[in-house]
C-alpha positions as CSV (number, residue, x, y, z in Angstrom):
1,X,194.2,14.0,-92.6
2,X,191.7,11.0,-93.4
3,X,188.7,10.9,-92.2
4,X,189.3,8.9,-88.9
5,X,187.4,7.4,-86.7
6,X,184.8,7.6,-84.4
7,X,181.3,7.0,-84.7
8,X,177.8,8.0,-85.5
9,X,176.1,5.5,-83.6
10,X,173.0,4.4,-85.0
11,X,172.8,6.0,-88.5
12,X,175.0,3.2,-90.4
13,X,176.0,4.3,-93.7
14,X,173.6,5.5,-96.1
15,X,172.7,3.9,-99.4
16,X,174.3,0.7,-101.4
17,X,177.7,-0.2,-102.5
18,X,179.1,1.6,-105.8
19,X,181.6,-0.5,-106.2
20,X,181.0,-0.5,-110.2
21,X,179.8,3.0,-110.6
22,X,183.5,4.2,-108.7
23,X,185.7,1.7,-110.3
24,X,184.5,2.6,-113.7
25,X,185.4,6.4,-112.8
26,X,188.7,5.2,-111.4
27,X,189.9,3.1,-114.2
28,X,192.4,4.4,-116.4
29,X,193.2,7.0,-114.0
30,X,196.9,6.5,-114.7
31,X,196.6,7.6,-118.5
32,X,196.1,11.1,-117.6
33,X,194.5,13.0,-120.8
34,X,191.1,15.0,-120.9
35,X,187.9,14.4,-122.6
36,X,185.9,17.0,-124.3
37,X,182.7,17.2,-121.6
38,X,182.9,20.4,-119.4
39,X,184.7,19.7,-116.0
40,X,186.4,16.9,-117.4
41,X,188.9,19.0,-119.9
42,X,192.7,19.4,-119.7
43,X,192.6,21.3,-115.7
44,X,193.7,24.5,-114.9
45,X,190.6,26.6,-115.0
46,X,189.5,25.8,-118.6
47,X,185.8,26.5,-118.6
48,X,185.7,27.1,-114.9
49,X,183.1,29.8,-113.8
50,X,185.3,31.9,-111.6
51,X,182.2,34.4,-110.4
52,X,181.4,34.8,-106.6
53,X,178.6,32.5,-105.8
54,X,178.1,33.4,-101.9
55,X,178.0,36.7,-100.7
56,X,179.1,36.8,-96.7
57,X,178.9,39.6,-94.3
58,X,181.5,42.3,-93.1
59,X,183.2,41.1,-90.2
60,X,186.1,43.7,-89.3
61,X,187.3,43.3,-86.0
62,X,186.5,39.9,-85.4
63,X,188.2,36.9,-84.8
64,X,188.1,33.1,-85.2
65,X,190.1,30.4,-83.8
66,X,189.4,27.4,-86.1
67,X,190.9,23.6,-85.5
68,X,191.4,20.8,-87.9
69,X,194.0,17.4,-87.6
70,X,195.6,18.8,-90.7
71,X,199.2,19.2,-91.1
72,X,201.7,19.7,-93.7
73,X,200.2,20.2,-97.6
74,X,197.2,19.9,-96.0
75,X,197.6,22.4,-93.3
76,X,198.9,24.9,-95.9
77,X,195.8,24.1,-98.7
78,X,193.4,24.5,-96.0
79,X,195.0,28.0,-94.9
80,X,194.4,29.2,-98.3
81,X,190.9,29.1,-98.2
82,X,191.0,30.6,-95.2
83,X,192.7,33.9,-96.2
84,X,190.3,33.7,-98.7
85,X,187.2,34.1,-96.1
86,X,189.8,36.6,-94.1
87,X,190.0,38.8,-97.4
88,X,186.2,39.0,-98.0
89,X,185.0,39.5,-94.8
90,X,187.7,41.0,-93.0
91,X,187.9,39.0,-90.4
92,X,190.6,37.2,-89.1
93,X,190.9,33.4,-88.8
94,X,193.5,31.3,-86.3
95,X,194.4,27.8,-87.1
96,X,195.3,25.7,-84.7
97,X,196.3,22.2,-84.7
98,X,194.0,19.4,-83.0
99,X,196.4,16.9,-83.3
100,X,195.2,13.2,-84.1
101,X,192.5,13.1,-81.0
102,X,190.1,15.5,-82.2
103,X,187.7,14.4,-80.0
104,X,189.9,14.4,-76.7
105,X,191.1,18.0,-78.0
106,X,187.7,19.8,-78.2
107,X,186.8,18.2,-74.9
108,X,189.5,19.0,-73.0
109,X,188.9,23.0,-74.1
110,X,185.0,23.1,-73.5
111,X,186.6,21.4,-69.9
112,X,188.4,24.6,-70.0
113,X,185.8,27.2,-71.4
114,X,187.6,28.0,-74.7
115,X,186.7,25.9,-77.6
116,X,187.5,27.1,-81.2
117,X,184.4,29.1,-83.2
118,X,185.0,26.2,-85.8
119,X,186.3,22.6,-85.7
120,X,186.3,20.3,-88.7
121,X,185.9,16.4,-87.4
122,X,186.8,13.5,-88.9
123,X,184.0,11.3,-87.7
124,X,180.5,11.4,-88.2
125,X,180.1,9.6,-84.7
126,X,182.1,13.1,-82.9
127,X,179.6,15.0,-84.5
128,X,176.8,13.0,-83.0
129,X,178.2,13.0,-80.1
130,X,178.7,16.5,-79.5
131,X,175.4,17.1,-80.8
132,X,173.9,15.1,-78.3
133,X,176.2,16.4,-75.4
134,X,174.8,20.5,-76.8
135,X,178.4,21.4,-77.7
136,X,177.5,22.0,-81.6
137,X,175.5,25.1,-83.1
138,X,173.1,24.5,-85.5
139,X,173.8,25.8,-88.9
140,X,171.8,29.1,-89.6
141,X,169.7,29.8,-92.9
142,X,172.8,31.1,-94.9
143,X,174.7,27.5,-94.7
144,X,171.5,25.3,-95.1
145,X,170.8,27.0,-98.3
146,X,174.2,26.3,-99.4
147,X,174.2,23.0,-98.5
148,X,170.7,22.6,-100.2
149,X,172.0,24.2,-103.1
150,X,175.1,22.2,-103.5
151,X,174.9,19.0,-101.6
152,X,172.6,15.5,-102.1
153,X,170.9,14.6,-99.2
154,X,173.0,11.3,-98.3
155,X,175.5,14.3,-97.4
156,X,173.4,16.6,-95.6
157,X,172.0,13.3,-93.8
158,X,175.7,12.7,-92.7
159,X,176.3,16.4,-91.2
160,X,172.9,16.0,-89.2
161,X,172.2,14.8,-85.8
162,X,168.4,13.6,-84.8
163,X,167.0,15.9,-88.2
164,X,169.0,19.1,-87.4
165,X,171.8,20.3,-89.5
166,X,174.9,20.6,-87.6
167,X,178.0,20.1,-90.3
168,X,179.1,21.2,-93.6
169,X,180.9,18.1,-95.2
170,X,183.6,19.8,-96.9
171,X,186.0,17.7,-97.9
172,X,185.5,14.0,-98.6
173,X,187.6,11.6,-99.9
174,X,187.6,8.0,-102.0
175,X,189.4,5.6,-99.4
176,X,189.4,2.2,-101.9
177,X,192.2,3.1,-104.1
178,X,195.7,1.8,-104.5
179,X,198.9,4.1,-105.6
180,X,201.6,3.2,-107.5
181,X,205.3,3.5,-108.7
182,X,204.5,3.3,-112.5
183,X,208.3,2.7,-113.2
184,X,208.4,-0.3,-110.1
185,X,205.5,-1.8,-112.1
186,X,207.2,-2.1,-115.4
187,X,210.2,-3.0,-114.4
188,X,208.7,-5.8,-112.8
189,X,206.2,-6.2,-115.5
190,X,203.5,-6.5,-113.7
191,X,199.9,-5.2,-114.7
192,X,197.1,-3.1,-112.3
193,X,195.6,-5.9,-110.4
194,X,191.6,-6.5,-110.2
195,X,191.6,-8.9,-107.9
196,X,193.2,-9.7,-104.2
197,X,194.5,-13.0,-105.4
198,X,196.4,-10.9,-108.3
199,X,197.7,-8.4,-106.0
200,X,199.1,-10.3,-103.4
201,X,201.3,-12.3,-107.2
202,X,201.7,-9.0,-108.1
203,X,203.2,-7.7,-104.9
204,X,205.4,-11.3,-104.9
205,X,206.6,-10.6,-108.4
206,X,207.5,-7.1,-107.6
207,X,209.7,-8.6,-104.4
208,X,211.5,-10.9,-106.7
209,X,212.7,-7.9,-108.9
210,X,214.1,-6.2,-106.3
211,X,211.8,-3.6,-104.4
212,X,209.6,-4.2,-101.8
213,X,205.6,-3.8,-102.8
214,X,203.7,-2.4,-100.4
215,X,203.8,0.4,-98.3
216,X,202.0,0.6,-95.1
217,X,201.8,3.6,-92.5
218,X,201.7,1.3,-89.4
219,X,202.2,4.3,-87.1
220,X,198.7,5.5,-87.8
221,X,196.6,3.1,-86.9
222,X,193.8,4.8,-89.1
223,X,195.7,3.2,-91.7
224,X,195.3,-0.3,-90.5
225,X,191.6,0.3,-90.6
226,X,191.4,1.4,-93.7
227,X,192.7,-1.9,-95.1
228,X,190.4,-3.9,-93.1
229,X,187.0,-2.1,-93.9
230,X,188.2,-2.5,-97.7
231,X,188.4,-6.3,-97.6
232,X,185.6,-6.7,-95.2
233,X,183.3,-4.6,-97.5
234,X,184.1,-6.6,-100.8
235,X,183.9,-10.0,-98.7
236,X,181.3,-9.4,-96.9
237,X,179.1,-7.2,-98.5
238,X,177.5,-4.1,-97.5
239,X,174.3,-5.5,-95.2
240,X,177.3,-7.2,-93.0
241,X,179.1,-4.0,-93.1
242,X,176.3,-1.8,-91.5
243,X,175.7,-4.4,-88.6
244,X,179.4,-4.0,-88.1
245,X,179.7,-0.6,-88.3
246,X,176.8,-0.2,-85.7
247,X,178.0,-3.4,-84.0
248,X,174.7,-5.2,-84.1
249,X,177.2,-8.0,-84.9
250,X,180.3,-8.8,-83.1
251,X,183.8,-8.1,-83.8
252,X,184.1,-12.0,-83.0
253,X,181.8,-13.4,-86.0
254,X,183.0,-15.5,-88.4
255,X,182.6,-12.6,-91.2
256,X,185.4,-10.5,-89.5
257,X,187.3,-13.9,-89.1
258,X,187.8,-14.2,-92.6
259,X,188.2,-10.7,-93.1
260,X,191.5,-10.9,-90.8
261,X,192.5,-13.6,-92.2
262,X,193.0,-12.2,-96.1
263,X,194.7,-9.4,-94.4
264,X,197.1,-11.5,-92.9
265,X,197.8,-13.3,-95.9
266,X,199.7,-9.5,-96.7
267,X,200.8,-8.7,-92.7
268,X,202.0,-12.0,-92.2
269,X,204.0,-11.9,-95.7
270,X,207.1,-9.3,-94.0
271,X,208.9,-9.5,-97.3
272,X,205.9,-8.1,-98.7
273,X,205.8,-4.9,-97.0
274,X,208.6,-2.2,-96.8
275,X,210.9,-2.6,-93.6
276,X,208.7,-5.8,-93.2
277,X,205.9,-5.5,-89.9
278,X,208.3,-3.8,-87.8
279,X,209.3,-1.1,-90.3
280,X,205.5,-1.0,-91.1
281,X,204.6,0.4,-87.6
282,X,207.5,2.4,-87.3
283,X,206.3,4.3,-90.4
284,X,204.0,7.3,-90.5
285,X,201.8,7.7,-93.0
286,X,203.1,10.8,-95.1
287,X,206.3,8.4,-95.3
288,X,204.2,5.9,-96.3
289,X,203.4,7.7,-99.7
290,X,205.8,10.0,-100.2
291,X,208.9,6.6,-99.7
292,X,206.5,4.9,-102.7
293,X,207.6,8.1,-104.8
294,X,210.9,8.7,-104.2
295,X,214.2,7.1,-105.0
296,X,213.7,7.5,-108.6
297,X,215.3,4.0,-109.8
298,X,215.3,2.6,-106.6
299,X,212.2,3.4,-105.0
300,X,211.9,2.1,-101.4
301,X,208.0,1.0,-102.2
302,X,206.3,-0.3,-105.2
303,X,202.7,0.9,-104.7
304,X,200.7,2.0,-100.8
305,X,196.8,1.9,-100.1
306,X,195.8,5.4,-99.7
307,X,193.1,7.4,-100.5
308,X,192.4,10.5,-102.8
309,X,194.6,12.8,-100.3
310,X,197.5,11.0,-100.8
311,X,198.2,13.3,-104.1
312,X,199.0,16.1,-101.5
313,X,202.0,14.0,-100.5
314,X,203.2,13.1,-103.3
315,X,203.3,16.5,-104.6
316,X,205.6,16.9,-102.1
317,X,207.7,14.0,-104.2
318,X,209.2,14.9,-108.1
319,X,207.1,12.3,-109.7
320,X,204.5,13.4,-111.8
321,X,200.3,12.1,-110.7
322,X,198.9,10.5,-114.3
323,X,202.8,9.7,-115.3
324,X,204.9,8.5,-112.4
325,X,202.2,8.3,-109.7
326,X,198.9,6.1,-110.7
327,X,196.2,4.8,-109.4
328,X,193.9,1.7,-109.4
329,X,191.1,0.5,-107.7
330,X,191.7,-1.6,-104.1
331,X,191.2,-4.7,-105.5
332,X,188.3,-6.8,-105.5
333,X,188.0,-9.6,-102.7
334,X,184.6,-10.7,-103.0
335,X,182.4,-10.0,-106.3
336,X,183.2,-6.3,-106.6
337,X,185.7,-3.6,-105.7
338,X,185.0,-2.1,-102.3
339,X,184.3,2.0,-102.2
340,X,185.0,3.3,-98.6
341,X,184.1,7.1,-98.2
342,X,185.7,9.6,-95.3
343,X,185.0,13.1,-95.1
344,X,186.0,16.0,-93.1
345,X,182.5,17.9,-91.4
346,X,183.0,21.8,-90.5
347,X,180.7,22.2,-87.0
348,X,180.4,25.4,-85.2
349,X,181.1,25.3,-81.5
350,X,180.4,28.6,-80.7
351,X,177.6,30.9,-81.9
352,X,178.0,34.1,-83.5
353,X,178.1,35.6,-87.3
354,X,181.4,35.1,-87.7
355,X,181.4,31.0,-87.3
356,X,178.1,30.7,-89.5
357,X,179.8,32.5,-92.0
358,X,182.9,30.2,-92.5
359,X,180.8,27.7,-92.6
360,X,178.8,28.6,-95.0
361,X,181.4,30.0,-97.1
362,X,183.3,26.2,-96.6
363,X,179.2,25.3,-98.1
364,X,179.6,27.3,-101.3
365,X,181.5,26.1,-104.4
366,X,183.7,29.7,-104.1
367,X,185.6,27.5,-101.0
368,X,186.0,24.0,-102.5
369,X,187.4,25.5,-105.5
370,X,190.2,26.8,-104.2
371,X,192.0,23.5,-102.4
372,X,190.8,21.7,-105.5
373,X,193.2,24.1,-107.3
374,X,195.7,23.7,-105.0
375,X,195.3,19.5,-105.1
376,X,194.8,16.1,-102.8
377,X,191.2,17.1,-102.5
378,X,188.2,16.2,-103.9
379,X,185.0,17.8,-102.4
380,X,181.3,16.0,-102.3
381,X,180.0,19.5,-103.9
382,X,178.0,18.9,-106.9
383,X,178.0,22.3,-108.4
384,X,181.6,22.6,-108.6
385,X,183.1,22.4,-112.0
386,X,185.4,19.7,-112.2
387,X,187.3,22.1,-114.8
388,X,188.8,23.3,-110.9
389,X,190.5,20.1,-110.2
390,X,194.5,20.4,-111.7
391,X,194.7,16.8,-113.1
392,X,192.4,14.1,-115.4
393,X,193.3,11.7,-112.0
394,X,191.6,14.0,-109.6
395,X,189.0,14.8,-112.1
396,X,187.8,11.4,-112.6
397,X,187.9,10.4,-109.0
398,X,186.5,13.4,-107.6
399,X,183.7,12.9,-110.7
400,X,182.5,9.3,-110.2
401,X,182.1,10.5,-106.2
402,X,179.5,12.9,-107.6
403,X,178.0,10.3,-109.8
404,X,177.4,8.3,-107.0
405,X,174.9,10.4,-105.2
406,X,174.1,9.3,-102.4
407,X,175.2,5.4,-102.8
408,X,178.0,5.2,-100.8
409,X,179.5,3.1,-97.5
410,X,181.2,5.7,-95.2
411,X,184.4,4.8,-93.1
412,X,183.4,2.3,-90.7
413,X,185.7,2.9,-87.6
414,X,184.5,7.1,-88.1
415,X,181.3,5.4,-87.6
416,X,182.2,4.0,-84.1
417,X,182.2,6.2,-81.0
418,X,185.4,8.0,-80.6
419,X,187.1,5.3,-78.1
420,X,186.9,2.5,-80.4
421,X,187.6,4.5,-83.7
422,X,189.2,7.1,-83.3
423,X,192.0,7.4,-80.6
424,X,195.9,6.7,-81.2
425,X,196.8,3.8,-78.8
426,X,193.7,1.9,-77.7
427,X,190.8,0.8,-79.5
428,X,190.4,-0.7,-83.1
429,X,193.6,1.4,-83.9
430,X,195.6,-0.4,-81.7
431,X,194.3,-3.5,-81.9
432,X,194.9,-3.6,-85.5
433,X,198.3,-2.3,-84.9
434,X,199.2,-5.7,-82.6
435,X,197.7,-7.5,-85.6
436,X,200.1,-5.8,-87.7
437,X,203.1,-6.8,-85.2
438,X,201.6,-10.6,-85.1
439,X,199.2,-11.5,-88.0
440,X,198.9,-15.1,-86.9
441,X,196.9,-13.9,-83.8
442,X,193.9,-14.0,-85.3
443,X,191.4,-15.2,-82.7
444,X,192.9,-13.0,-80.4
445,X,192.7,-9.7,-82.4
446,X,189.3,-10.5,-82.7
447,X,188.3,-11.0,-79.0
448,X,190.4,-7.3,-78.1
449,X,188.3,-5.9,-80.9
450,X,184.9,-7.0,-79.6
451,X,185.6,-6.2,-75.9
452,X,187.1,-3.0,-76.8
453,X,183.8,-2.2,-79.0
454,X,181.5,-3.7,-76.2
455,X,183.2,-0.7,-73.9
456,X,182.1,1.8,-76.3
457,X,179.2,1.6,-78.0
458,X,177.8,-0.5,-74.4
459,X,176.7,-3.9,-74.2
């Protein structure tokens, strides 16, 4: 569903911040309209090349069992570019659910001697991992030359393990933007915010009329880390950030202090977030977007931290992205805007025709236009026409992504190894979480962190 976390040890996160070039593209995201440059007109397939770009192989007969976290929307986008592959090839494709622990799932069936053909991970640092345990097929000639055909080399970098090409990064997503009720805004009348100072007054303002400001989907602690690596990346800057990310600093340094500590300055507010801290971990986070959206007049949430993706669950909602639903950039708590990427990686587990040609059908733009269709996707392909994306929001998100190349700051915790970063109830997910329950604790959140990190990524 995000891009959660684990790690990929000691690659860090490739390039420099692009704080500017992504906040320019997200700006006036709520305003809708077009623009007259191809890919950038009013959506539905206006000037989109709809010709077959890939050409895959027969594959009657066989089957393939394929996993992902995805549920919901999601689920049901993803399963249409399955059926796609299914009708071309004949083949015939099984999703099954990973649940949140991708990494505990795929092990526990190469335990068992069954793993699925295919698995799309959340975390650069499972891919590495797997890699280095020989549980990953390297991609064969059909898939590299989609990926060199249709991908910059900061991404192809990221789906790579010691030089060898492992993973098609095929969906990706812009984690440093901030949803909101238009209609909570103006009746508060209260403008986007551009800095954290103006965000917290704006959430304060929003309080006093009525509806409480911020959303947060406590339950999932990915959530929670989200927020963090937003604030730590615009306060502390990107060098700080890597050594973080690759813990060649500790989680006890005075950086992370102060990153905590503008965090709490929201936590610790509970008439600042819906249900205050105890509603906030009780609350999922599909609920977290889709309770921001609904209620028409009386919306339960004013505005809730999400990335890209999110516009899958508030389709799900009758307000309209561009109108009712808009977007702004996470605002800026050090000299720019942060820009935090995740992505989804396709890896073959198994060898075989049938997994090298899913993925590189998930390589080709033929694939990523059909979820961008669909919505609550944006995909790191250059070639594809942003004419495929259904709104001017998704359009300009998905397009300053592209314009960024490869300058970018990944996810930090799907940077850490899978037990710090990615697993529901221990780790940086659940130590966030008991920062969430008591904000005050600031000191002790950050001694949990480090000795949970220390266990992972080793002394």
């Amino acid at each position: 569903m995000r891009g959660r976390g684990t790690g990929w040890r000691r690659r860090g996160a490739a390039g420099v911040v692009v704080g500017v070039v992504l906040a320019v593209g997200v700006a006036g995201c709520g305003s809708g309209g077009g623009g007259g440059k191809k890919g950038e007109g009013g959506g539905g397939d206006g000037g989109e090349r709809n010709a077959v770009t890939v050409r895959l192989p027969k594959l009657a007969g066989q089957r393939l069992q394929v996993t992902a976290v995805w549920t919901g929307a999601e689920r049901e986008n993803f399963v249409k570019v399955l059926d796609e592959f299914e009708k071309r090839t004949g083949a015939k494709v099984d999703f099954v659910p990973s649940g949140d622990d991708m990494a505990g799932f795929i092990g526990s069936k190469i335990a068992g001697g069954g793993p699925p053909d295919v698995a799309m991970l959340q975390q650069a640092g499972v891919l590495n991992e797997f890699a280095g345990k020989g549980w990953l097929k390297p991609l064969g000639p059909e898939a590299k030359a989609q990926l060199a055909k249709n991908y910059s080399k900061g991404w192809r970098d990221l789906g790579a393990h010691k030089g060898t090409e492992y993973g098609v990064y095929f969906k990706a997503s812009n984690k440093s933007l901030v949803w909101y009720n238009a209609q909570a805004f103006g009746n508060a009348g209260v403008q986007e915010p551009k800095t954290w100072a103006e965000f917290l007054k704006a959430a304060r303002t929003i309080s006093e009329s009525g509806v409480e400001p911020v959303s947060v989907g406590g339950s999932d602690g990915w959530t929670l880390t989200d927020w963090f690596e937003n604030i730590y990346l615009s306060q502390a800057g990107p060098e700080k950030y890597d050594r973080l990310a690759q813990h060649r600093i500790a989680w006890t340094d005075a950086s992370v202090k102060q990153a905590l500590s503008t965090l709490g300055q929201l936590f610790g507010r509970k008439d600042l977030l819906v249900g205050g801290n105890a509603g906030a971990l009780q609350t999922d986070f599909p609920t977290s977007v889709t309770q921001t959206f609904s209620g028409g007049d009386a919306p339960k949430a004013a505005m809730v931290s999400s990335a890209d993706f999110a516009a899958a669950n508030i389709a799900q909602t009758k307000a309209k992205i561009g109108t009712d639903a808009k977007v702004f950039p996470f605002p800026a708590v050090g000299a720019k805007s942060p820009v935090v990427t995740g992505g989804d990686v396709a890896v073959a587990l198994k060898g075989g025709k049938a997994a090298q040609a899913l993925l590189t059908f998930l390589a080709s733009t033929d694939a990523a236009r059909i979820w961008a269709r669909a919505g609550g996707f944006i995909s790191p392909n250059k070639e594809l026409d942003r004419a495929a994306y259904g709104d001017a929001v998704m359009r300009r998100i998905a397009g300053a992504l592209i314009a960024a190349g490869d300058d970018f700051r990944f996810d930090m915790s799907d940077q850490a190894p899978a037990s710090f970063g990615g697993k529901p109830g221990q780790g940086e997910w659940k130590d966030l979480q008991d920062f969430l329950k008591n904000p005050k604790d600031v000191a002790g959140t950050q001694a949990r962190l480090e000795r949970d990190a220390v266990k992972s990524f080793g002394g």
